[in-house]
N, C-alpha and C positions, 0 to 999 in steps of 0.2 A: 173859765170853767166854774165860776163862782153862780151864786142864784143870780145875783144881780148883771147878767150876762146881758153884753148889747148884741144888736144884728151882725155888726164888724164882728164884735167876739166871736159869735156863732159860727162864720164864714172861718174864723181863724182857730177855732176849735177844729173844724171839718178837715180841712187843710194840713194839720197837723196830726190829726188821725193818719190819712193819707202817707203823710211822713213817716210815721213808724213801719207802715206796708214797708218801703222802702228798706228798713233796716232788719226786717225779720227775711225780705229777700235777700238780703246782702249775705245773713248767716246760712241760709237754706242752700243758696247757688254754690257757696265755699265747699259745706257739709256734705253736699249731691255726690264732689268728685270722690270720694272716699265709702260712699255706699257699696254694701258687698263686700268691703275689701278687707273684713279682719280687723280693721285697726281703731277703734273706738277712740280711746285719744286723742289719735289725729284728728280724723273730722271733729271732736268737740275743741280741739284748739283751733281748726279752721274757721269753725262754725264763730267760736268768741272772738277771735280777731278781726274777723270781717263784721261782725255787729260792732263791735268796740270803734274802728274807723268810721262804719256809717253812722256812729253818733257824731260825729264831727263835724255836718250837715244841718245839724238839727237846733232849732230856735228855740230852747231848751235850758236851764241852770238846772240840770237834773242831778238828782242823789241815787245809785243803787242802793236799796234797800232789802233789793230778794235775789242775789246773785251766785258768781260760781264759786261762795268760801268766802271764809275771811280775808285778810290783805298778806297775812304771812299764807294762805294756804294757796291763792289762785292770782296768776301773774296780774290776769284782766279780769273788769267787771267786777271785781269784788264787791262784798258790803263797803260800803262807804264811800267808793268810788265815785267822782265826780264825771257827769258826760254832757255834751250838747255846748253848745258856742252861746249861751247867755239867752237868756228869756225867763220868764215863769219859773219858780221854785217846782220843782216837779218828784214824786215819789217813782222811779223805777222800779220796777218787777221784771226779770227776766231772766230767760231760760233758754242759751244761745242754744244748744240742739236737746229737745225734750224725747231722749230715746238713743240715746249715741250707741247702745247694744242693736237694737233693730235696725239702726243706721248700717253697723257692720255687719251685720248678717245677711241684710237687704230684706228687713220685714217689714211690716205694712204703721201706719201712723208714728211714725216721727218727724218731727216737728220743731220749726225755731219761733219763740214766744214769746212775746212783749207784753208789758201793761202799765199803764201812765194812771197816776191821779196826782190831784193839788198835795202839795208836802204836808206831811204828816197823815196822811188816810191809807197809806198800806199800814199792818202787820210788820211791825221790823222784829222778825225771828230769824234764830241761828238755824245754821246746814243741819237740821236734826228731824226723828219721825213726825209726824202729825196722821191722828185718828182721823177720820171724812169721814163723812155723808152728804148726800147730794141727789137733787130730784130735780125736776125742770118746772117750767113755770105751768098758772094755771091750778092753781092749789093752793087749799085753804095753810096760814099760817099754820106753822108747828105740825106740820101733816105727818111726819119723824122726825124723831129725837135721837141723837144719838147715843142715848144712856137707856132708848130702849129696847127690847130683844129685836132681834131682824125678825123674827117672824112677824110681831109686835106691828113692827112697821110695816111691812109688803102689806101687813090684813090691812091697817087703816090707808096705806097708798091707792090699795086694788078696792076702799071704797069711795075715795075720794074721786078715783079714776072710773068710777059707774063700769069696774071690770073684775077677771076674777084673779086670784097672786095665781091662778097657772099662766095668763095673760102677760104677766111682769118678767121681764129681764134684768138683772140681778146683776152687774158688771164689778168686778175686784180684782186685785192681781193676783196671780197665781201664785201662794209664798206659805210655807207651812203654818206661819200666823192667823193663815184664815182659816185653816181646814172645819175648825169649828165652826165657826161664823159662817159659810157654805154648804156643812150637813145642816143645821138649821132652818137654811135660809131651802134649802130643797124636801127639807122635812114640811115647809109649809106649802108646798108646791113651786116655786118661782122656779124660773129655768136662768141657767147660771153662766153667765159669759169671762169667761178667765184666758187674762191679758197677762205676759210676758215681763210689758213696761208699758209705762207712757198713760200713769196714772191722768195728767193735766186733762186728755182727749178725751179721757172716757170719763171724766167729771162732766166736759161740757157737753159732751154726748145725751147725757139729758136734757140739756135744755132742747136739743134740736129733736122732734120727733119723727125727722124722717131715721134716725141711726139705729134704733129700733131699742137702747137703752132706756129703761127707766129709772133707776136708781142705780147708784155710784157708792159703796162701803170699803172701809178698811184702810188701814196703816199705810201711808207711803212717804216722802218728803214733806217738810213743813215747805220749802219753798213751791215745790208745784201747789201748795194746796192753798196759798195765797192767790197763784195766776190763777187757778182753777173758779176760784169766789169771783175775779176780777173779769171773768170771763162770765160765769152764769149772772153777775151784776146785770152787766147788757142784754142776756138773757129772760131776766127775770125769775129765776131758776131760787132752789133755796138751799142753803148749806149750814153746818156745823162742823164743828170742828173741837180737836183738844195737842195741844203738845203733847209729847213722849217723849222722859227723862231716861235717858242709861246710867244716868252718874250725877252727882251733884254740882261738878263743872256745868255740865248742860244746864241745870237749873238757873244757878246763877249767871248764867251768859244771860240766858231768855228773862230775868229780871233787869239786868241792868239793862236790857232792847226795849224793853216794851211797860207801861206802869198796866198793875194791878197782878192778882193771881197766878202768875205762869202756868198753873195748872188745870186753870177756869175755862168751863165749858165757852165756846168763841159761836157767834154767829158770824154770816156773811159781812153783816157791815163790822163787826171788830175787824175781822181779814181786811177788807176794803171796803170804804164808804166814800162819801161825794159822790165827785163826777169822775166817771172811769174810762178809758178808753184799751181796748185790748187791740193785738195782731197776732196773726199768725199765718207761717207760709209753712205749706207742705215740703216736705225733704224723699219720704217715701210715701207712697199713698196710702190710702186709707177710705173710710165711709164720708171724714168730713170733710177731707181736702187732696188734689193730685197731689202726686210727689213731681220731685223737676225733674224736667224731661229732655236731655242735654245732647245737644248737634255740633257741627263742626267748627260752628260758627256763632254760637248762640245757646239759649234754652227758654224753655218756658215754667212760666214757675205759676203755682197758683194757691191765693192767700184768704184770708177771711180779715173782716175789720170792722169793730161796732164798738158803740160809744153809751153805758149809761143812759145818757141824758134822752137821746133820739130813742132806745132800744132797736134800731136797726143794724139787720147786719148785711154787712155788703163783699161780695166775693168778688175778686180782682184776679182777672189772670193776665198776667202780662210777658212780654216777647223781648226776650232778652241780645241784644245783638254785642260779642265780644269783641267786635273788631271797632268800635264805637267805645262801649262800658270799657272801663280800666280798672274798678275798682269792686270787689265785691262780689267776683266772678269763681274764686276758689285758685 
């Protein structure tokens, strides 16, 4: 993944791309059985146990660095957790079900999420808020800031985008923290798309413009907002970002993670720089991926996968047969 990459590398870059599909299916197919049923929890420990095995597979010396909790808080996958059978020093990011509420209710984008780079180029940040913004690609640097008004920005987006902010869709979770931030943001005209959960999706919802998102604000996880940068990376997309302290434990946790300012405005490559590569498979549908779709014998599940380096992305859907698979089925 380095600049000085050979053709072999390249081949073994791609290959390993591939490989992650693999383990963002293994979480999705567990998570699936549990969709509708009330039980959140479950699916998200089905969801990390079967990611956690299909790291097992993998050509890999990877470190999690954006995971489910510290080591006393989360059995698997934790910060610090070591995964993969030896290879490449590798920075994990991952979010075995992104939406384990939608999962049990049976609502639409939830998601199992991956994101690989060379060690040390993720964000190693604690389980705590982080502020976003997010646009997709195709725009001049610095197009929004996030230190300024939303209105501020839709005006300079909707002229960057040769259109008018009534044109502009406006996506945030739905959480009385915004309520300001979204009379604003409707005082300047945008129309306003308010989401449940499953902040990660509607970050990289901009970068795709068929999803109809233009801009991504507001308060959610620091860990999704890591995958979220490592995702619009391959996009080409642009983000900021800031931590959100509740207490001064948080502070000093996010100091001794990471050097410099805990408090300092982040761009995308603070989040994640180098060579990136992200996955993600559908668990319930959504605008940018199926959810699995499960038979007697089988399911099919269908994922996205794109790398940095190429800026391609490539959707996989593949045909799951249980009487075959043994491992990663739920």
């Amino acid at each position: 993944m380095s600049g000085g990459m050979t053709e072999r590398g390249e081949v073994s870059d791609r290959n390993l791309a591939l490989e992650l599909v693999r383990v963002t299916e293994a979480a999705a197919l567990a998570a699936s059985r549990w969709m509708g049923r009330g039980r959140k929890n479950e699916a998200d420990g089905a969801a990390v146990e079967a990611m956690r095995r299909a790291f097992d597979y993998i050509p890999i010396d990877g470190t999690v660095v954006i995971g489910e909790g510290e080591m006393d808080e989360a059995p698997m996958l934790y910060i610090g957790e070591r995964v993969g059978i030896g290879g490449p020093r590798m920075d994990i990011a991952v979010d075995p079900l992104e939406g384990t509420t939608l999962t049990a209710k049976g609502g639409p984008n939830a998601l199992a999420v991956l994101a690989l780079a060379e060690a040390g180029n993720f964000l190693h940040a604690p389980d705590i808020y982080m502020d976003k913004i997010a646009v997709g690609g195709g725009l001049p640097d610095g197009v929004v800031d996030i230190d300024a008004p939303v209105g501020e920005n839709l005006r300079n987006l909707a002229r960057a985008r040769g259109r008018d902010v009534s044109d502009l869709v406006l996506c945030t979770l739905e959480r009385p923290r915004h309520a300001e931030m979204v009379a604003h943001a409707r005082e300047a005209g945008a129309r306003i798309m308010l989401i449940s959960d499953g902040d990660v999706a509607a970050a990289i919802a901009t970068g795709l413009p068929e999803s109809g998102v233009d801009i991504f604000v507001g308060i959610g996880g620091a860990p999704e907002g890591v995958l979220a940068a490592a995702a619009l990376r391959c996009l080409g997309g642009q983000m900021q970002a800031r931590l959100q302290f509740e207490n001064e434990e948080q502070i000093a946790r996010a100091r001794a993670m990471s050097e410099g300012d805990p408090a300092r405005k982040l761009g995308i490559t603070d989040l994640a720089r180098g060579d990136v590569m992200f996955a993600a498979t559908g668990v319930t549908g959504g605008p940018m991926l199926r959810g699995v779709r499960r038979f007697t014998a089988g399911a099919v599940t269908h994922s996205m996968v794109m790398r940095s380096k190429s800026g391609t992305v490539r959707y996989v859907e593949a045909h799951h047969n249980f009487s075959v698979k043994t491992w990663g089925v739920g």
